[in-house]
PyMOL CGO cylinders between C-alpha atoms (Angstrom):
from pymol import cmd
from pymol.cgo import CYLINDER

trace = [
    CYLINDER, -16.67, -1.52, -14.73, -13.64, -3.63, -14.56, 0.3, 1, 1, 1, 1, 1, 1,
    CYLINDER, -13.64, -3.63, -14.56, -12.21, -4.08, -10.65, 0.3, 1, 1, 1, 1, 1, 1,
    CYLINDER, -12.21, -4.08, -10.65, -8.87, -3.32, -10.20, 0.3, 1, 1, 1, 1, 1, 1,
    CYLINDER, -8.87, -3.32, -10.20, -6.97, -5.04, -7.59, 0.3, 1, 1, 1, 1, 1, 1,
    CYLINDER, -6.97, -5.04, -7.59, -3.37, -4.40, -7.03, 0.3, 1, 1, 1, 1, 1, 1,
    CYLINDER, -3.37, -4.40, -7.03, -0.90, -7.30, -5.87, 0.3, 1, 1, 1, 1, 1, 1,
    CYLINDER, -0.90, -7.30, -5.87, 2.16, -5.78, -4.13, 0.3, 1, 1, 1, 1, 1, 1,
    CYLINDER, 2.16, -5.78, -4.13, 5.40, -8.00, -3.53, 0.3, 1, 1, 1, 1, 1, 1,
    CYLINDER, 5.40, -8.00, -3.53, 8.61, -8.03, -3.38, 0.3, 1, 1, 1, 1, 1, 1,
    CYLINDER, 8.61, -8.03, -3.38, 12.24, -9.91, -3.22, 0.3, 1, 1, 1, 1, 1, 1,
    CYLINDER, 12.24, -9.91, -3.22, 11.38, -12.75, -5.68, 0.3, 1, 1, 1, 1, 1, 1,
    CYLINDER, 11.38, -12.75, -5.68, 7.98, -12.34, -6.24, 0.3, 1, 1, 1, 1, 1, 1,
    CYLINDER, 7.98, -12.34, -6.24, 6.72, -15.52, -4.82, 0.3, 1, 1, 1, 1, 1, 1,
    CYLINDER, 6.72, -15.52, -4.82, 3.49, -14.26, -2.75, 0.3, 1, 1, 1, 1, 1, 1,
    CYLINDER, 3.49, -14.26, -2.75, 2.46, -12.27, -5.56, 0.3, 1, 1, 1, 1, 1, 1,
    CYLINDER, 2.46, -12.27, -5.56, 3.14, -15.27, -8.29, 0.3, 1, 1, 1, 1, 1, 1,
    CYLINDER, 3.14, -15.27, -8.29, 1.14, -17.35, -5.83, 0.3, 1, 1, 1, 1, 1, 1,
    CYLINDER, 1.14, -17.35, -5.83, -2.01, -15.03, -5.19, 0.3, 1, 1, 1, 1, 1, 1,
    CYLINDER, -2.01, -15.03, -5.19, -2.45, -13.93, -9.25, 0.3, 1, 1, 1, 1, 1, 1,
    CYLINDER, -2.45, -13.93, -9.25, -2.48, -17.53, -9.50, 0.3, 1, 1, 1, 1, 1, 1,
    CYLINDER, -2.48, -17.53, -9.50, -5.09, -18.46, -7.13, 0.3, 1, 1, 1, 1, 1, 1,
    CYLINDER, -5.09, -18.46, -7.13, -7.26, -15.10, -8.04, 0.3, 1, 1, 1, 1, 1, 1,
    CYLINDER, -7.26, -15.10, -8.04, -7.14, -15.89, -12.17, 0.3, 1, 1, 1, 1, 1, 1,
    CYLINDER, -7.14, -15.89, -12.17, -8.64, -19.57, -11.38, 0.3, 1, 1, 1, 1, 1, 1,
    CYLINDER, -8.64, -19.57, -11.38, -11.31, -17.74, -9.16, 0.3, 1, 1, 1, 1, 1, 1,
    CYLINDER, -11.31, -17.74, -9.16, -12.21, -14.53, -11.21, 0.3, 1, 1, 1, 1, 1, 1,
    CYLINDER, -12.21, -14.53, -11.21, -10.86, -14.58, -14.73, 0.3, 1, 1, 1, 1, 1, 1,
    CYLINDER, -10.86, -14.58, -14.73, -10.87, -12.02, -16.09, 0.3, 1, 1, 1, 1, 1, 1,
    CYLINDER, -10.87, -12.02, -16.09, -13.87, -9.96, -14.54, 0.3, 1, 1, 1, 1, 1, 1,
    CYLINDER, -13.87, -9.96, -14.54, -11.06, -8.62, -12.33, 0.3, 1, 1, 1, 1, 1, 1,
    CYLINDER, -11.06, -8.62, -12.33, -7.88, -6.23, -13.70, 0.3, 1, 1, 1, 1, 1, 1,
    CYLINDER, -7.88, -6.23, -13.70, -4.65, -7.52, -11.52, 0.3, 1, 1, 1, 1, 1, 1,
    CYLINDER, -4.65, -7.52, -11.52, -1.91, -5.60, -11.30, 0.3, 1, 1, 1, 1, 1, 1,
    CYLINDER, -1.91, -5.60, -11.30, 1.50, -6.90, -10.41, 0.3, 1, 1, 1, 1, 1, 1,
    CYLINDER, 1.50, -6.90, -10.41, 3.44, -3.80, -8.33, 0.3, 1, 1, 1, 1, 1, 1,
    CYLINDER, 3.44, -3.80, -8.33, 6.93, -5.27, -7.34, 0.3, 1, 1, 1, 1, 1, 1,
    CYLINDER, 6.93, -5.27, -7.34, 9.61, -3.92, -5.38, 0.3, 1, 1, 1, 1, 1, 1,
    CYLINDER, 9.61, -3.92, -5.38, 11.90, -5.16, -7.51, 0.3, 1, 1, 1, 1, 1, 1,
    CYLINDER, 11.90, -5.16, -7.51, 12.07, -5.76, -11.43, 0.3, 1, 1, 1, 1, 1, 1,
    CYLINDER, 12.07, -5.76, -11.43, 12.13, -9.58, -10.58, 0.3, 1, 1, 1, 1, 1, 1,
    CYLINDER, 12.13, -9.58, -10.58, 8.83, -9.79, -8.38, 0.3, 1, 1, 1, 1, 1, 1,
    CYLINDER, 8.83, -9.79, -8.38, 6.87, -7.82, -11.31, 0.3, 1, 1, 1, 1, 1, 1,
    CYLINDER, 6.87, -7.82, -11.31, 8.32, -10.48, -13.75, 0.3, 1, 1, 1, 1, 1, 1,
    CYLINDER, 8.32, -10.48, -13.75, 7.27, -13.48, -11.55, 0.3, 1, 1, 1, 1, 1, 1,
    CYLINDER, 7.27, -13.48, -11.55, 3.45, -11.81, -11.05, 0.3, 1, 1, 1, 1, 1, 1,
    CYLINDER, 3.45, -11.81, -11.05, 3.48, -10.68, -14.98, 0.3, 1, 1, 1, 1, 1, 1,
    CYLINDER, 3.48, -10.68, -14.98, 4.36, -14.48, -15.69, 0.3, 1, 1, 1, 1, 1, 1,
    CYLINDER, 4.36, -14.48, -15.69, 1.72, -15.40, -13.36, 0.3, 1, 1, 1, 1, 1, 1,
    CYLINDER, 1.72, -15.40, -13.36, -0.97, -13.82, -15.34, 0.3, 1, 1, 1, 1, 1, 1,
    CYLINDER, -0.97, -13.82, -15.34, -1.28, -9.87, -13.73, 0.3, 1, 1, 1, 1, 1, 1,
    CYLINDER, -1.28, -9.87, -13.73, -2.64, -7.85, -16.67, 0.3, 1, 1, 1, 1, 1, 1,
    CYLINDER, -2.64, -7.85, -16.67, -0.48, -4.74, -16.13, 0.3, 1, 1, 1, 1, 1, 1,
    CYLINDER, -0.48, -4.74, -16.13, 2.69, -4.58, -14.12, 0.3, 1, 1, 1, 1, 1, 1,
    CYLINDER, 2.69, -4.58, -14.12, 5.03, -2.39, -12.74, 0.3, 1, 1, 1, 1, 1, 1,
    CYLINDER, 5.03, -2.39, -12.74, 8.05, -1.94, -10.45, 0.3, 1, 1, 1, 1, 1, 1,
    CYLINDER, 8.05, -1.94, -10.45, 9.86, 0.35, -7.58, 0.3, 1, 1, 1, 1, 1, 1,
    CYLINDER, 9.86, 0.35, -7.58, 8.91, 2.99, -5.18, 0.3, 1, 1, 1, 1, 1, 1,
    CYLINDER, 8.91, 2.99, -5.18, 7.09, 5.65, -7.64, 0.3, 1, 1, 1, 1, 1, 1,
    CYLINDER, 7.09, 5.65, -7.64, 5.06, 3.39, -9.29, 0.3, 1, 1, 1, 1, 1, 1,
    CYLINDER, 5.06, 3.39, -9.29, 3.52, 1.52, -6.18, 0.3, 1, 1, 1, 1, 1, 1,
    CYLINDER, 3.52, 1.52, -6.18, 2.68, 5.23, -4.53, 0.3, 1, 1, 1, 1, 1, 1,
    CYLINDER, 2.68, 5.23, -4.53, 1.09, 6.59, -7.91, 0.3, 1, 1, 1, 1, 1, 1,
    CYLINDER, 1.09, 6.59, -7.91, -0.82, 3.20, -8.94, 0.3, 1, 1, 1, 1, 1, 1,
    CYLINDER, -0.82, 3.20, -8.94, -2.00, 2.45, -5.33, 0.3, 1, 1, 1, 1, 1, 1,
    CYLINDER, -2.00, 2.45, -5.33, -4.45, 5.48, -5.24, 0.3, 1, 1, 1, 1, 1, 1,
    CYLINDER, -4.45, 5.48, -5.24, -5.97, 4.40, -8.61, 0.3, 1, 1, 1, 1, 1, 1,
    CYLINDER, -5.97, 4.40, -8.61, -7.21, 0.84, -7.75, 0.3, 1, 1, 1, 1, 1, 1,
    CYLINDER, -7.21, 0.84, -7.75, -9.85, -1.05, -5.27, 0.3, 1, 1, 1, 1, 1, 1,
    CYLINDER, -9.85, -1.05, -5.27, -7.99, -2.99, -3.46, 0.3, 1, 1, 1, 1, 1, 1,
    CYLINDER, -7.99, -2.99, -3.46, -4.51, -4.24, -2.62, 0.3, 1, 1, 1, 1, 1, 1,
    CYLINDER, -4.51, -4.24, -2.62, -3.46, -7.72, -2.00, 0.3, 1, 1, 1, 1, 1, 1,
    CYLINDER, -3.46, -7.72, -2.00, -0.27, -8.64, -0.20, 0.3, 1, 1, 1, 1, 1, 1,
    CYLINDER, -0.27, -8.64, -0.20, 1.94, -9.55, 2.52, 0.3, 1, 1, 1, 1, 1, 1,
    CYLINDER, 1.94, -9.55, 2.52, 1.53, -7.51, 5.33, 0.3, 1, 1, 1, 1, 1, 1,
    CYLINDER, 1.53, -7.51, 5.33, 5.25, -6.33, 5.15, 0.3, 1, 1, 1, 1, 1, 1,
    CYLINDER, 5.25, -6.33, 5.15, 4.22, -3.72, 3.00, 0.3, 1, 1, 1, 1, 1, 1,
    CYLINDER, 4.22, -3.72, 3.00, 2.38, -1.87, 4.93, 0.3, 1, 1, 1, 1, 1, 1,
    CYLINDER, 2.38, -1.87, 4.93, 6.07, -1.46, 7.15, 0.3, 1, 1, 1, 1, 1, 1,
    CYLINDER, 6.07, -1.46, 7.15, 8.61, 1.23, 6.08, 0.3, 1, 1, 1, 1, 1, 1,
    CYLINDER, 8.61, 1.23, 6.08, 12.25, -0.63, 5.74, 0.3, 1, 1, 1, 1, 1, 1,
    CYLINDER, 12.25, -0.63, 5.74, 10.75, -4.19, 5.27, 0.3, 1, 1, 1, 1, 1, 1,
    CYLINDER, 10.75, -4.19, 5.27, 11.52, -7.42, 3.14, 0.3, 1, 1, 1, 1, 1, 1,
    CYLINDER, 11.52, -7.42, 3.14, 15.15, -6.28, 3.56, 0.3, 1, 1, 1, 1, 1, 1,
    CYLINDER, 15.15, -6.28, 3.56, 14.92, -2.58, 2.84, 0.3, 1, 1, 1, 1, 1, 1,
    CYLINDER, 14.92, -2.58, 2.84, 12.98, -3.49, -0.35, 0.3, 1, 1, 1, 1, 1, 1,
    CYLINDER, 12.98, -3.49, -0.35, 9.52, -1.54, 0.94, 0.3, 1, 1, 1, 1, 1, 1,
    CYLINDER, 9.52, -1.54, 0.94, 10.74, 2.11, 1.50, 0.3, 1, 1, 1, 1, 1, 1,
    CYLINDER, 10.74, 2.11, 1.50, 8.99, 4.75, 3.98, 0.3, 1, 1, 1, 1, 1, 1,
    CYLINDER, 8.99, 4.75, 3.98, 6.81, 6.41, 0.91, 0.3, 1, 1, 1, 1, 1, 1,
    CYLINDER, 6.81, 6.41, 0.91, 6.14, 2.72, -0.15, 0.3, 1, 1, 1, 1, 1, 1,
    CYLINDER, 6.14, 2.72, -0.15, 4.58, 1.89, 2.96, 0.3, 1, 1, 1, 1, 1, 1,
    CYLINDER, 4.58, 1.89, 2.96, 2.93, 5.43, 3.75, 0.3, 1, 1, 1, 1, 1, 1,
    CYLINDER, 2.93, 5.43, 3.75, 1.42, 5.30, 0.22, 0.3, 1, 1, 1, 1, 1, 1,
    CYLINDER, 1.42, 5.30, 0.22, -0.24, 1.82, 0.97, 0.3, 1, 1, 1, 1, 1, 1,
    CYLINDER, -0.24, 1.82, 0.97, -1.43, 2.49, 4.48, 0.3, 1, 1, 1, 1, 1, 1,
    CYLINDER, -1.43, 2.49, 4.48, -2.77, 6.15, 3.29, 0.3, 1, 1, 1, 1, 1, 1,
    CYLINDER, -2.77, 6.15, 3.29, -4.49, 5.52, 0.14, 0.3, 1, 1, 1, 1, 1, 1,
    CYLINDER, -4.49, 5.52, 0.14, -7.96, 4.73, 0.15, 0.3, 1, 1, 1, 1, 1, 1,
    CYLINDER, -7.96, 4.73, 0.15, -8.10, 1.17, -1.22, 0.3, 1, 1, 1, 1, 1, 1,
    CYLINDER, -8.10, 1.17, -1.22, -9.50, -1.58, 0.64, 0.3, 1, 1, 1, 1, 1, 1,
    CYLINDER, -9.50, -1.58, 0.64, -6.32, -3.90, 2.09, 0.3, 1, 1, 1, 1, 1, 1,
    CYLINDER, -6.32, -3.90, 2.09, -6.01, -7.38, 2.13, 0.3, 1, 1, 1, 1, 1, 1,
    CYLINDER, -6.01, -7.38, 2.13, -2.66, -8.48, 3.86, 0.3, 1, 1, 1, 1, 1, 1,
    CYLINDER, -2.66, -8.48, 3.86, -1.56, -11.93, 4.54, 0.3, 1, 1, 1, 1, 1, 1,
    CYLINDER, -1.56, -11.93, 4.54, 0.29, -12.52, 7.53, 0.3, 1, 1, 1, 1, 1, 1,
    CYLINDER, 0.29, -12.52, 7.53, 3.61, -13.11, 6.46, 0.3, 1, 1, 1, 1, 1, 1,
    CYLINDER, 3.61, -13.11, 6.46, 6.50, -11.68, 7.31, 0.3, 1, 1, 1, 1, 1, 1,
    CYLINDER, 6.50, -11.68, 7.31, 10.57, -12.67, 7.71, 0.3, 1, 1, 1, 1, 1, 1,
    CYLINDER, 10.57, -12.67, 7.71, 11.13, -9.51, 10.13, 0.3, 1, 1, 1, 1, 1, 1,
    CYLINDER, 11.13, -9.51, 10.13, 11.30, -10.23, 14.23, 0.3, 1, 1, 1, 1, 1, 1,
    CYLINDER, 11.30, -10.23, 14.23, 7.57, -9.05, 15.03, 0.3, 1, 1, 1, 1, 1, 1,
    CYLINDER, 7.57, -9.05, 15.03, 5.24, -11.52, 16.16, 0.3, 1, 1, 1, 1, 1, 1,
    CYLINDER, 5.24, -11.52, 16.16, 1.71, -11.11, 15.29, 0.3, 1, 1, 1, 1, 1, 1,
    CYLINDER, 1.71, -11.11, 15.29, -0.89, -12.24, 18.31, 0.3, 1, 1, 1, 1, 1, 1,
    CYLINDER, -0.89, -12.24, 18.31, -3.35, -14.02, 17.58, 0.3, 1, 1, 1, 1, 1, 1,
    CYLINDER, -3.35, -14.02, 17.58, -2.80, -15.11, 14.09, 0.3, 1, 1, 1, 1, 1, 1,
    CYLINDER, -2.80, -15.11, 14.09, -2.60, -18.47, 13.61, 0.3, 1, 1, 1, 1, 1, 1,
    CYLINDER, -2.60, -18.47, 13.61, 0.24, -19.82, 11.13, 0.3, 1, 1, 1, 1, 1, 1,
    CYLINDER, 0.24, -19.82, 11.13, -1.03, -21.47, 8.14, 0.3, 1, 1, 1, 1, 1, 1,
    CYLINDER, -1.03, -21.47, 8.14, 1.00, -22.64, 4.51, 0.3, 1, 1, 1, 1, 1, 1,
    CYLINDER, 1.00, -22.64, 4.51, 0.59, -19.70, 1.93, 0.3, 1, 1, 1, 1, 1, 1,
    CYLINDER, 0.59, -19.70, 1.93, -1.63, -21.64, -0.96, 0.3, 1, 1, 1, 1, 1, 1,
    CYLINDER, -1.63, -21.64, -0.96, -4.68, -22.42, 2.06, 0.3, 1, 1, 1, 1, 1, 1,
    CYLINDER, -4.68, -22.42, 2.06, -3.82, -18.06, 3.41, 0.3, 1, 1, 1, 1, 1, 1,
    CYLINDER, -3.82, -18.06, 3.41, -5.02, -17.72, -0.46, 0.3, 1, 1, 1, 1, 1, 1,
    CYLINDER, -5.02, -17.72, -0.46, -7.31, -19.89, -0.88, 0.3, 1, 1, 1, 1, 1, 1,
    CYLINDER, -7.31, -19.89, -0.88, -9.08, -18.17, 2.42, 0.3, 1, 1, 1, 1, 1, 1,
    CYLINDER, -9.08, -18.17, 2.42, -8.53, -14.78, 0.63, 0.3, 1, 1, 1, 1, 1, 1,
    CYLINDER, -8.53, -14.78, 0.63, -9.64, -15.88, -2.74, 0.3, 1, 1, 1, 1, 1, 1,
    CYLINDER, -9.64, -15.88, -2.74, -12.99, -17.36, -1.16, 0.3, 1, 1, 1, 1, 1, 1,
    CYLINDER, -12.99, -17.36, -1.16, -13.72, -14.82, 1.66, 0.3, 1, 1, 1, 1, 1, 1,
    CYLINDER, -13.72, -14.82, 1.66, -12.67, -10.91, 2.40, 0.3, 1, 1, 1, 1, 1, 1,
    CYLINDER, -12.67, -10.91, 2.40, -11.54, -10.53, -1.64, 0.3, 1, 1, 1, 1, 1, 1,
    CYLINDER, -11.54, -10.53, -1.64, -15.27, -12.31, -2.75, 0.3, 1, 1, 1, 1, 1, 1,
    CYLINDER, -15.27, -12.31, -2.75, -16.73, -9.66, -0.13, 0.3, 1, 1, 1, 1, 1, 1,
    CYLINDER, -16.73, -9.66, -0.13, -14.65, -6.82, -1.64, 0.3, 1, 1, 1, 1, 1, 1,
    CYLINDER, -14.65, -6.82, -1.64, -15.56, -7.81, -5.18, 0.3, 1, 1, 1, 1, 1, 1,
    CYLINDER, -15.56, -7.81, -5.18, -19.23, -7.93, -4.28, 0.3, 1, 1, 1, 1, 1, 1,
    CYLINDER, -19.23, -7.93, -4.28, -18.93, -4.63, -2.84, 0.3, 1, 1, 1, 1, 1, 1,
    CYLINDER, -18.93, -4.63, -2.84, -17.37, -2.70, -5.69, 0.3, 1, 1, 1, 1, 1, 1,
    CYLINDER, -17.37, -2.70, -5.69, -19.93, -4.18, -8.20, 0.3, 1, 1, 1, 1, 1, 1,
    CYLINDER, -19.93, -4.18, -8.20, -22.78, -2.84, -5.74, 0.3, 1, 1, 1, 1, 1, 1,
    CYLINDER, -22.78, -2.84, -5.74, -21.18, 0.72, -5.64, 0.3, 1, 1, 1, 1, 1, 1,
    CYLINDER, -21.18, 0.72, -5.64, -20.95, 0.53, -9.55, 0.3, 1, 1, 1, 1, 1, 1,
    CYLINDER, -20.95, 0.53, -9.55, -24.57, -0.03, -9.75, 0.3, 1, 1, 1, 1, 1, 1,
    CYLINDER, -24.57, -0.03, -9.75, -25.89, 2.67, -7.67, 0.3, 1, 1, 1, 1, 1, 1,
]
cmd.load_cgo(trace, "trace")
């Protein structure tokens, strides 16, 4: 059983060039990544990156989020009107809703102020993911596959 983690971004595609990076060097290819973009140009960055399958705009984040274990992104989309309008209301409902396990980083360009969260350069916020929750997710899914 392949795992099949889905990176979301958006605008340029910058955050989602950066974590298919970072997750190729950790896991090869004993993980399927899929780039979802807002935007045609965010899919191209994650596709050049190294995703396996990509895909852009509103209907094919809320049909491909349902199908995979996990998401990986900023956590602007998970918020309807974000990253300039970019992540749309069914976007955002579609990513909250679906079952998948979420990993969001804690960036975001919009005036809300996360608590608590302390601010850190994007390559060490994926390195953390790479190494932590997404090992613990990946371990998780190969469990359930067994039983």
């Amino acid at each position: 059983m392949s795992i099949k983690i889905c990176i979301i971004d958006g605008q340029g595609g910058g955050i989602g060039a950066t974590l298919i990076k970072y997750i190729k060097e950790a896991y090869g290819e004993s993980v399927e990544l899929i780039g979802l973009g807002t935007n045609a140009i965010a899919t191209a960055q994650m596709l050049k990156s190294g995703a396996n399958k990509g895909a852009s705009g509103e209907n094919a984040i809320c049909r491909t989020v349902y199908e995979v274990d996990c998401i990986i992104g900023p956590i602007t989309i998970s918020w309807a009107n974000s990253m300039l309008g970019e992540v749309t209301p069914r976007m955002a409902e579609a990513v909250t809703s679906c079952p998948a396990v979420k990993i969001l980083l804690p960036l975001s360009q919009e005036r809300i102020e996360l608590v608590g969260v302390i601010k850190e350069p994007l390559p060490r916020l994926v390195q953390a993911l790479t190494a932590g929750k997404l090992k613990e997710v990946i371990e998780l899914c190969v469990k359930q596959a067994r039983t």
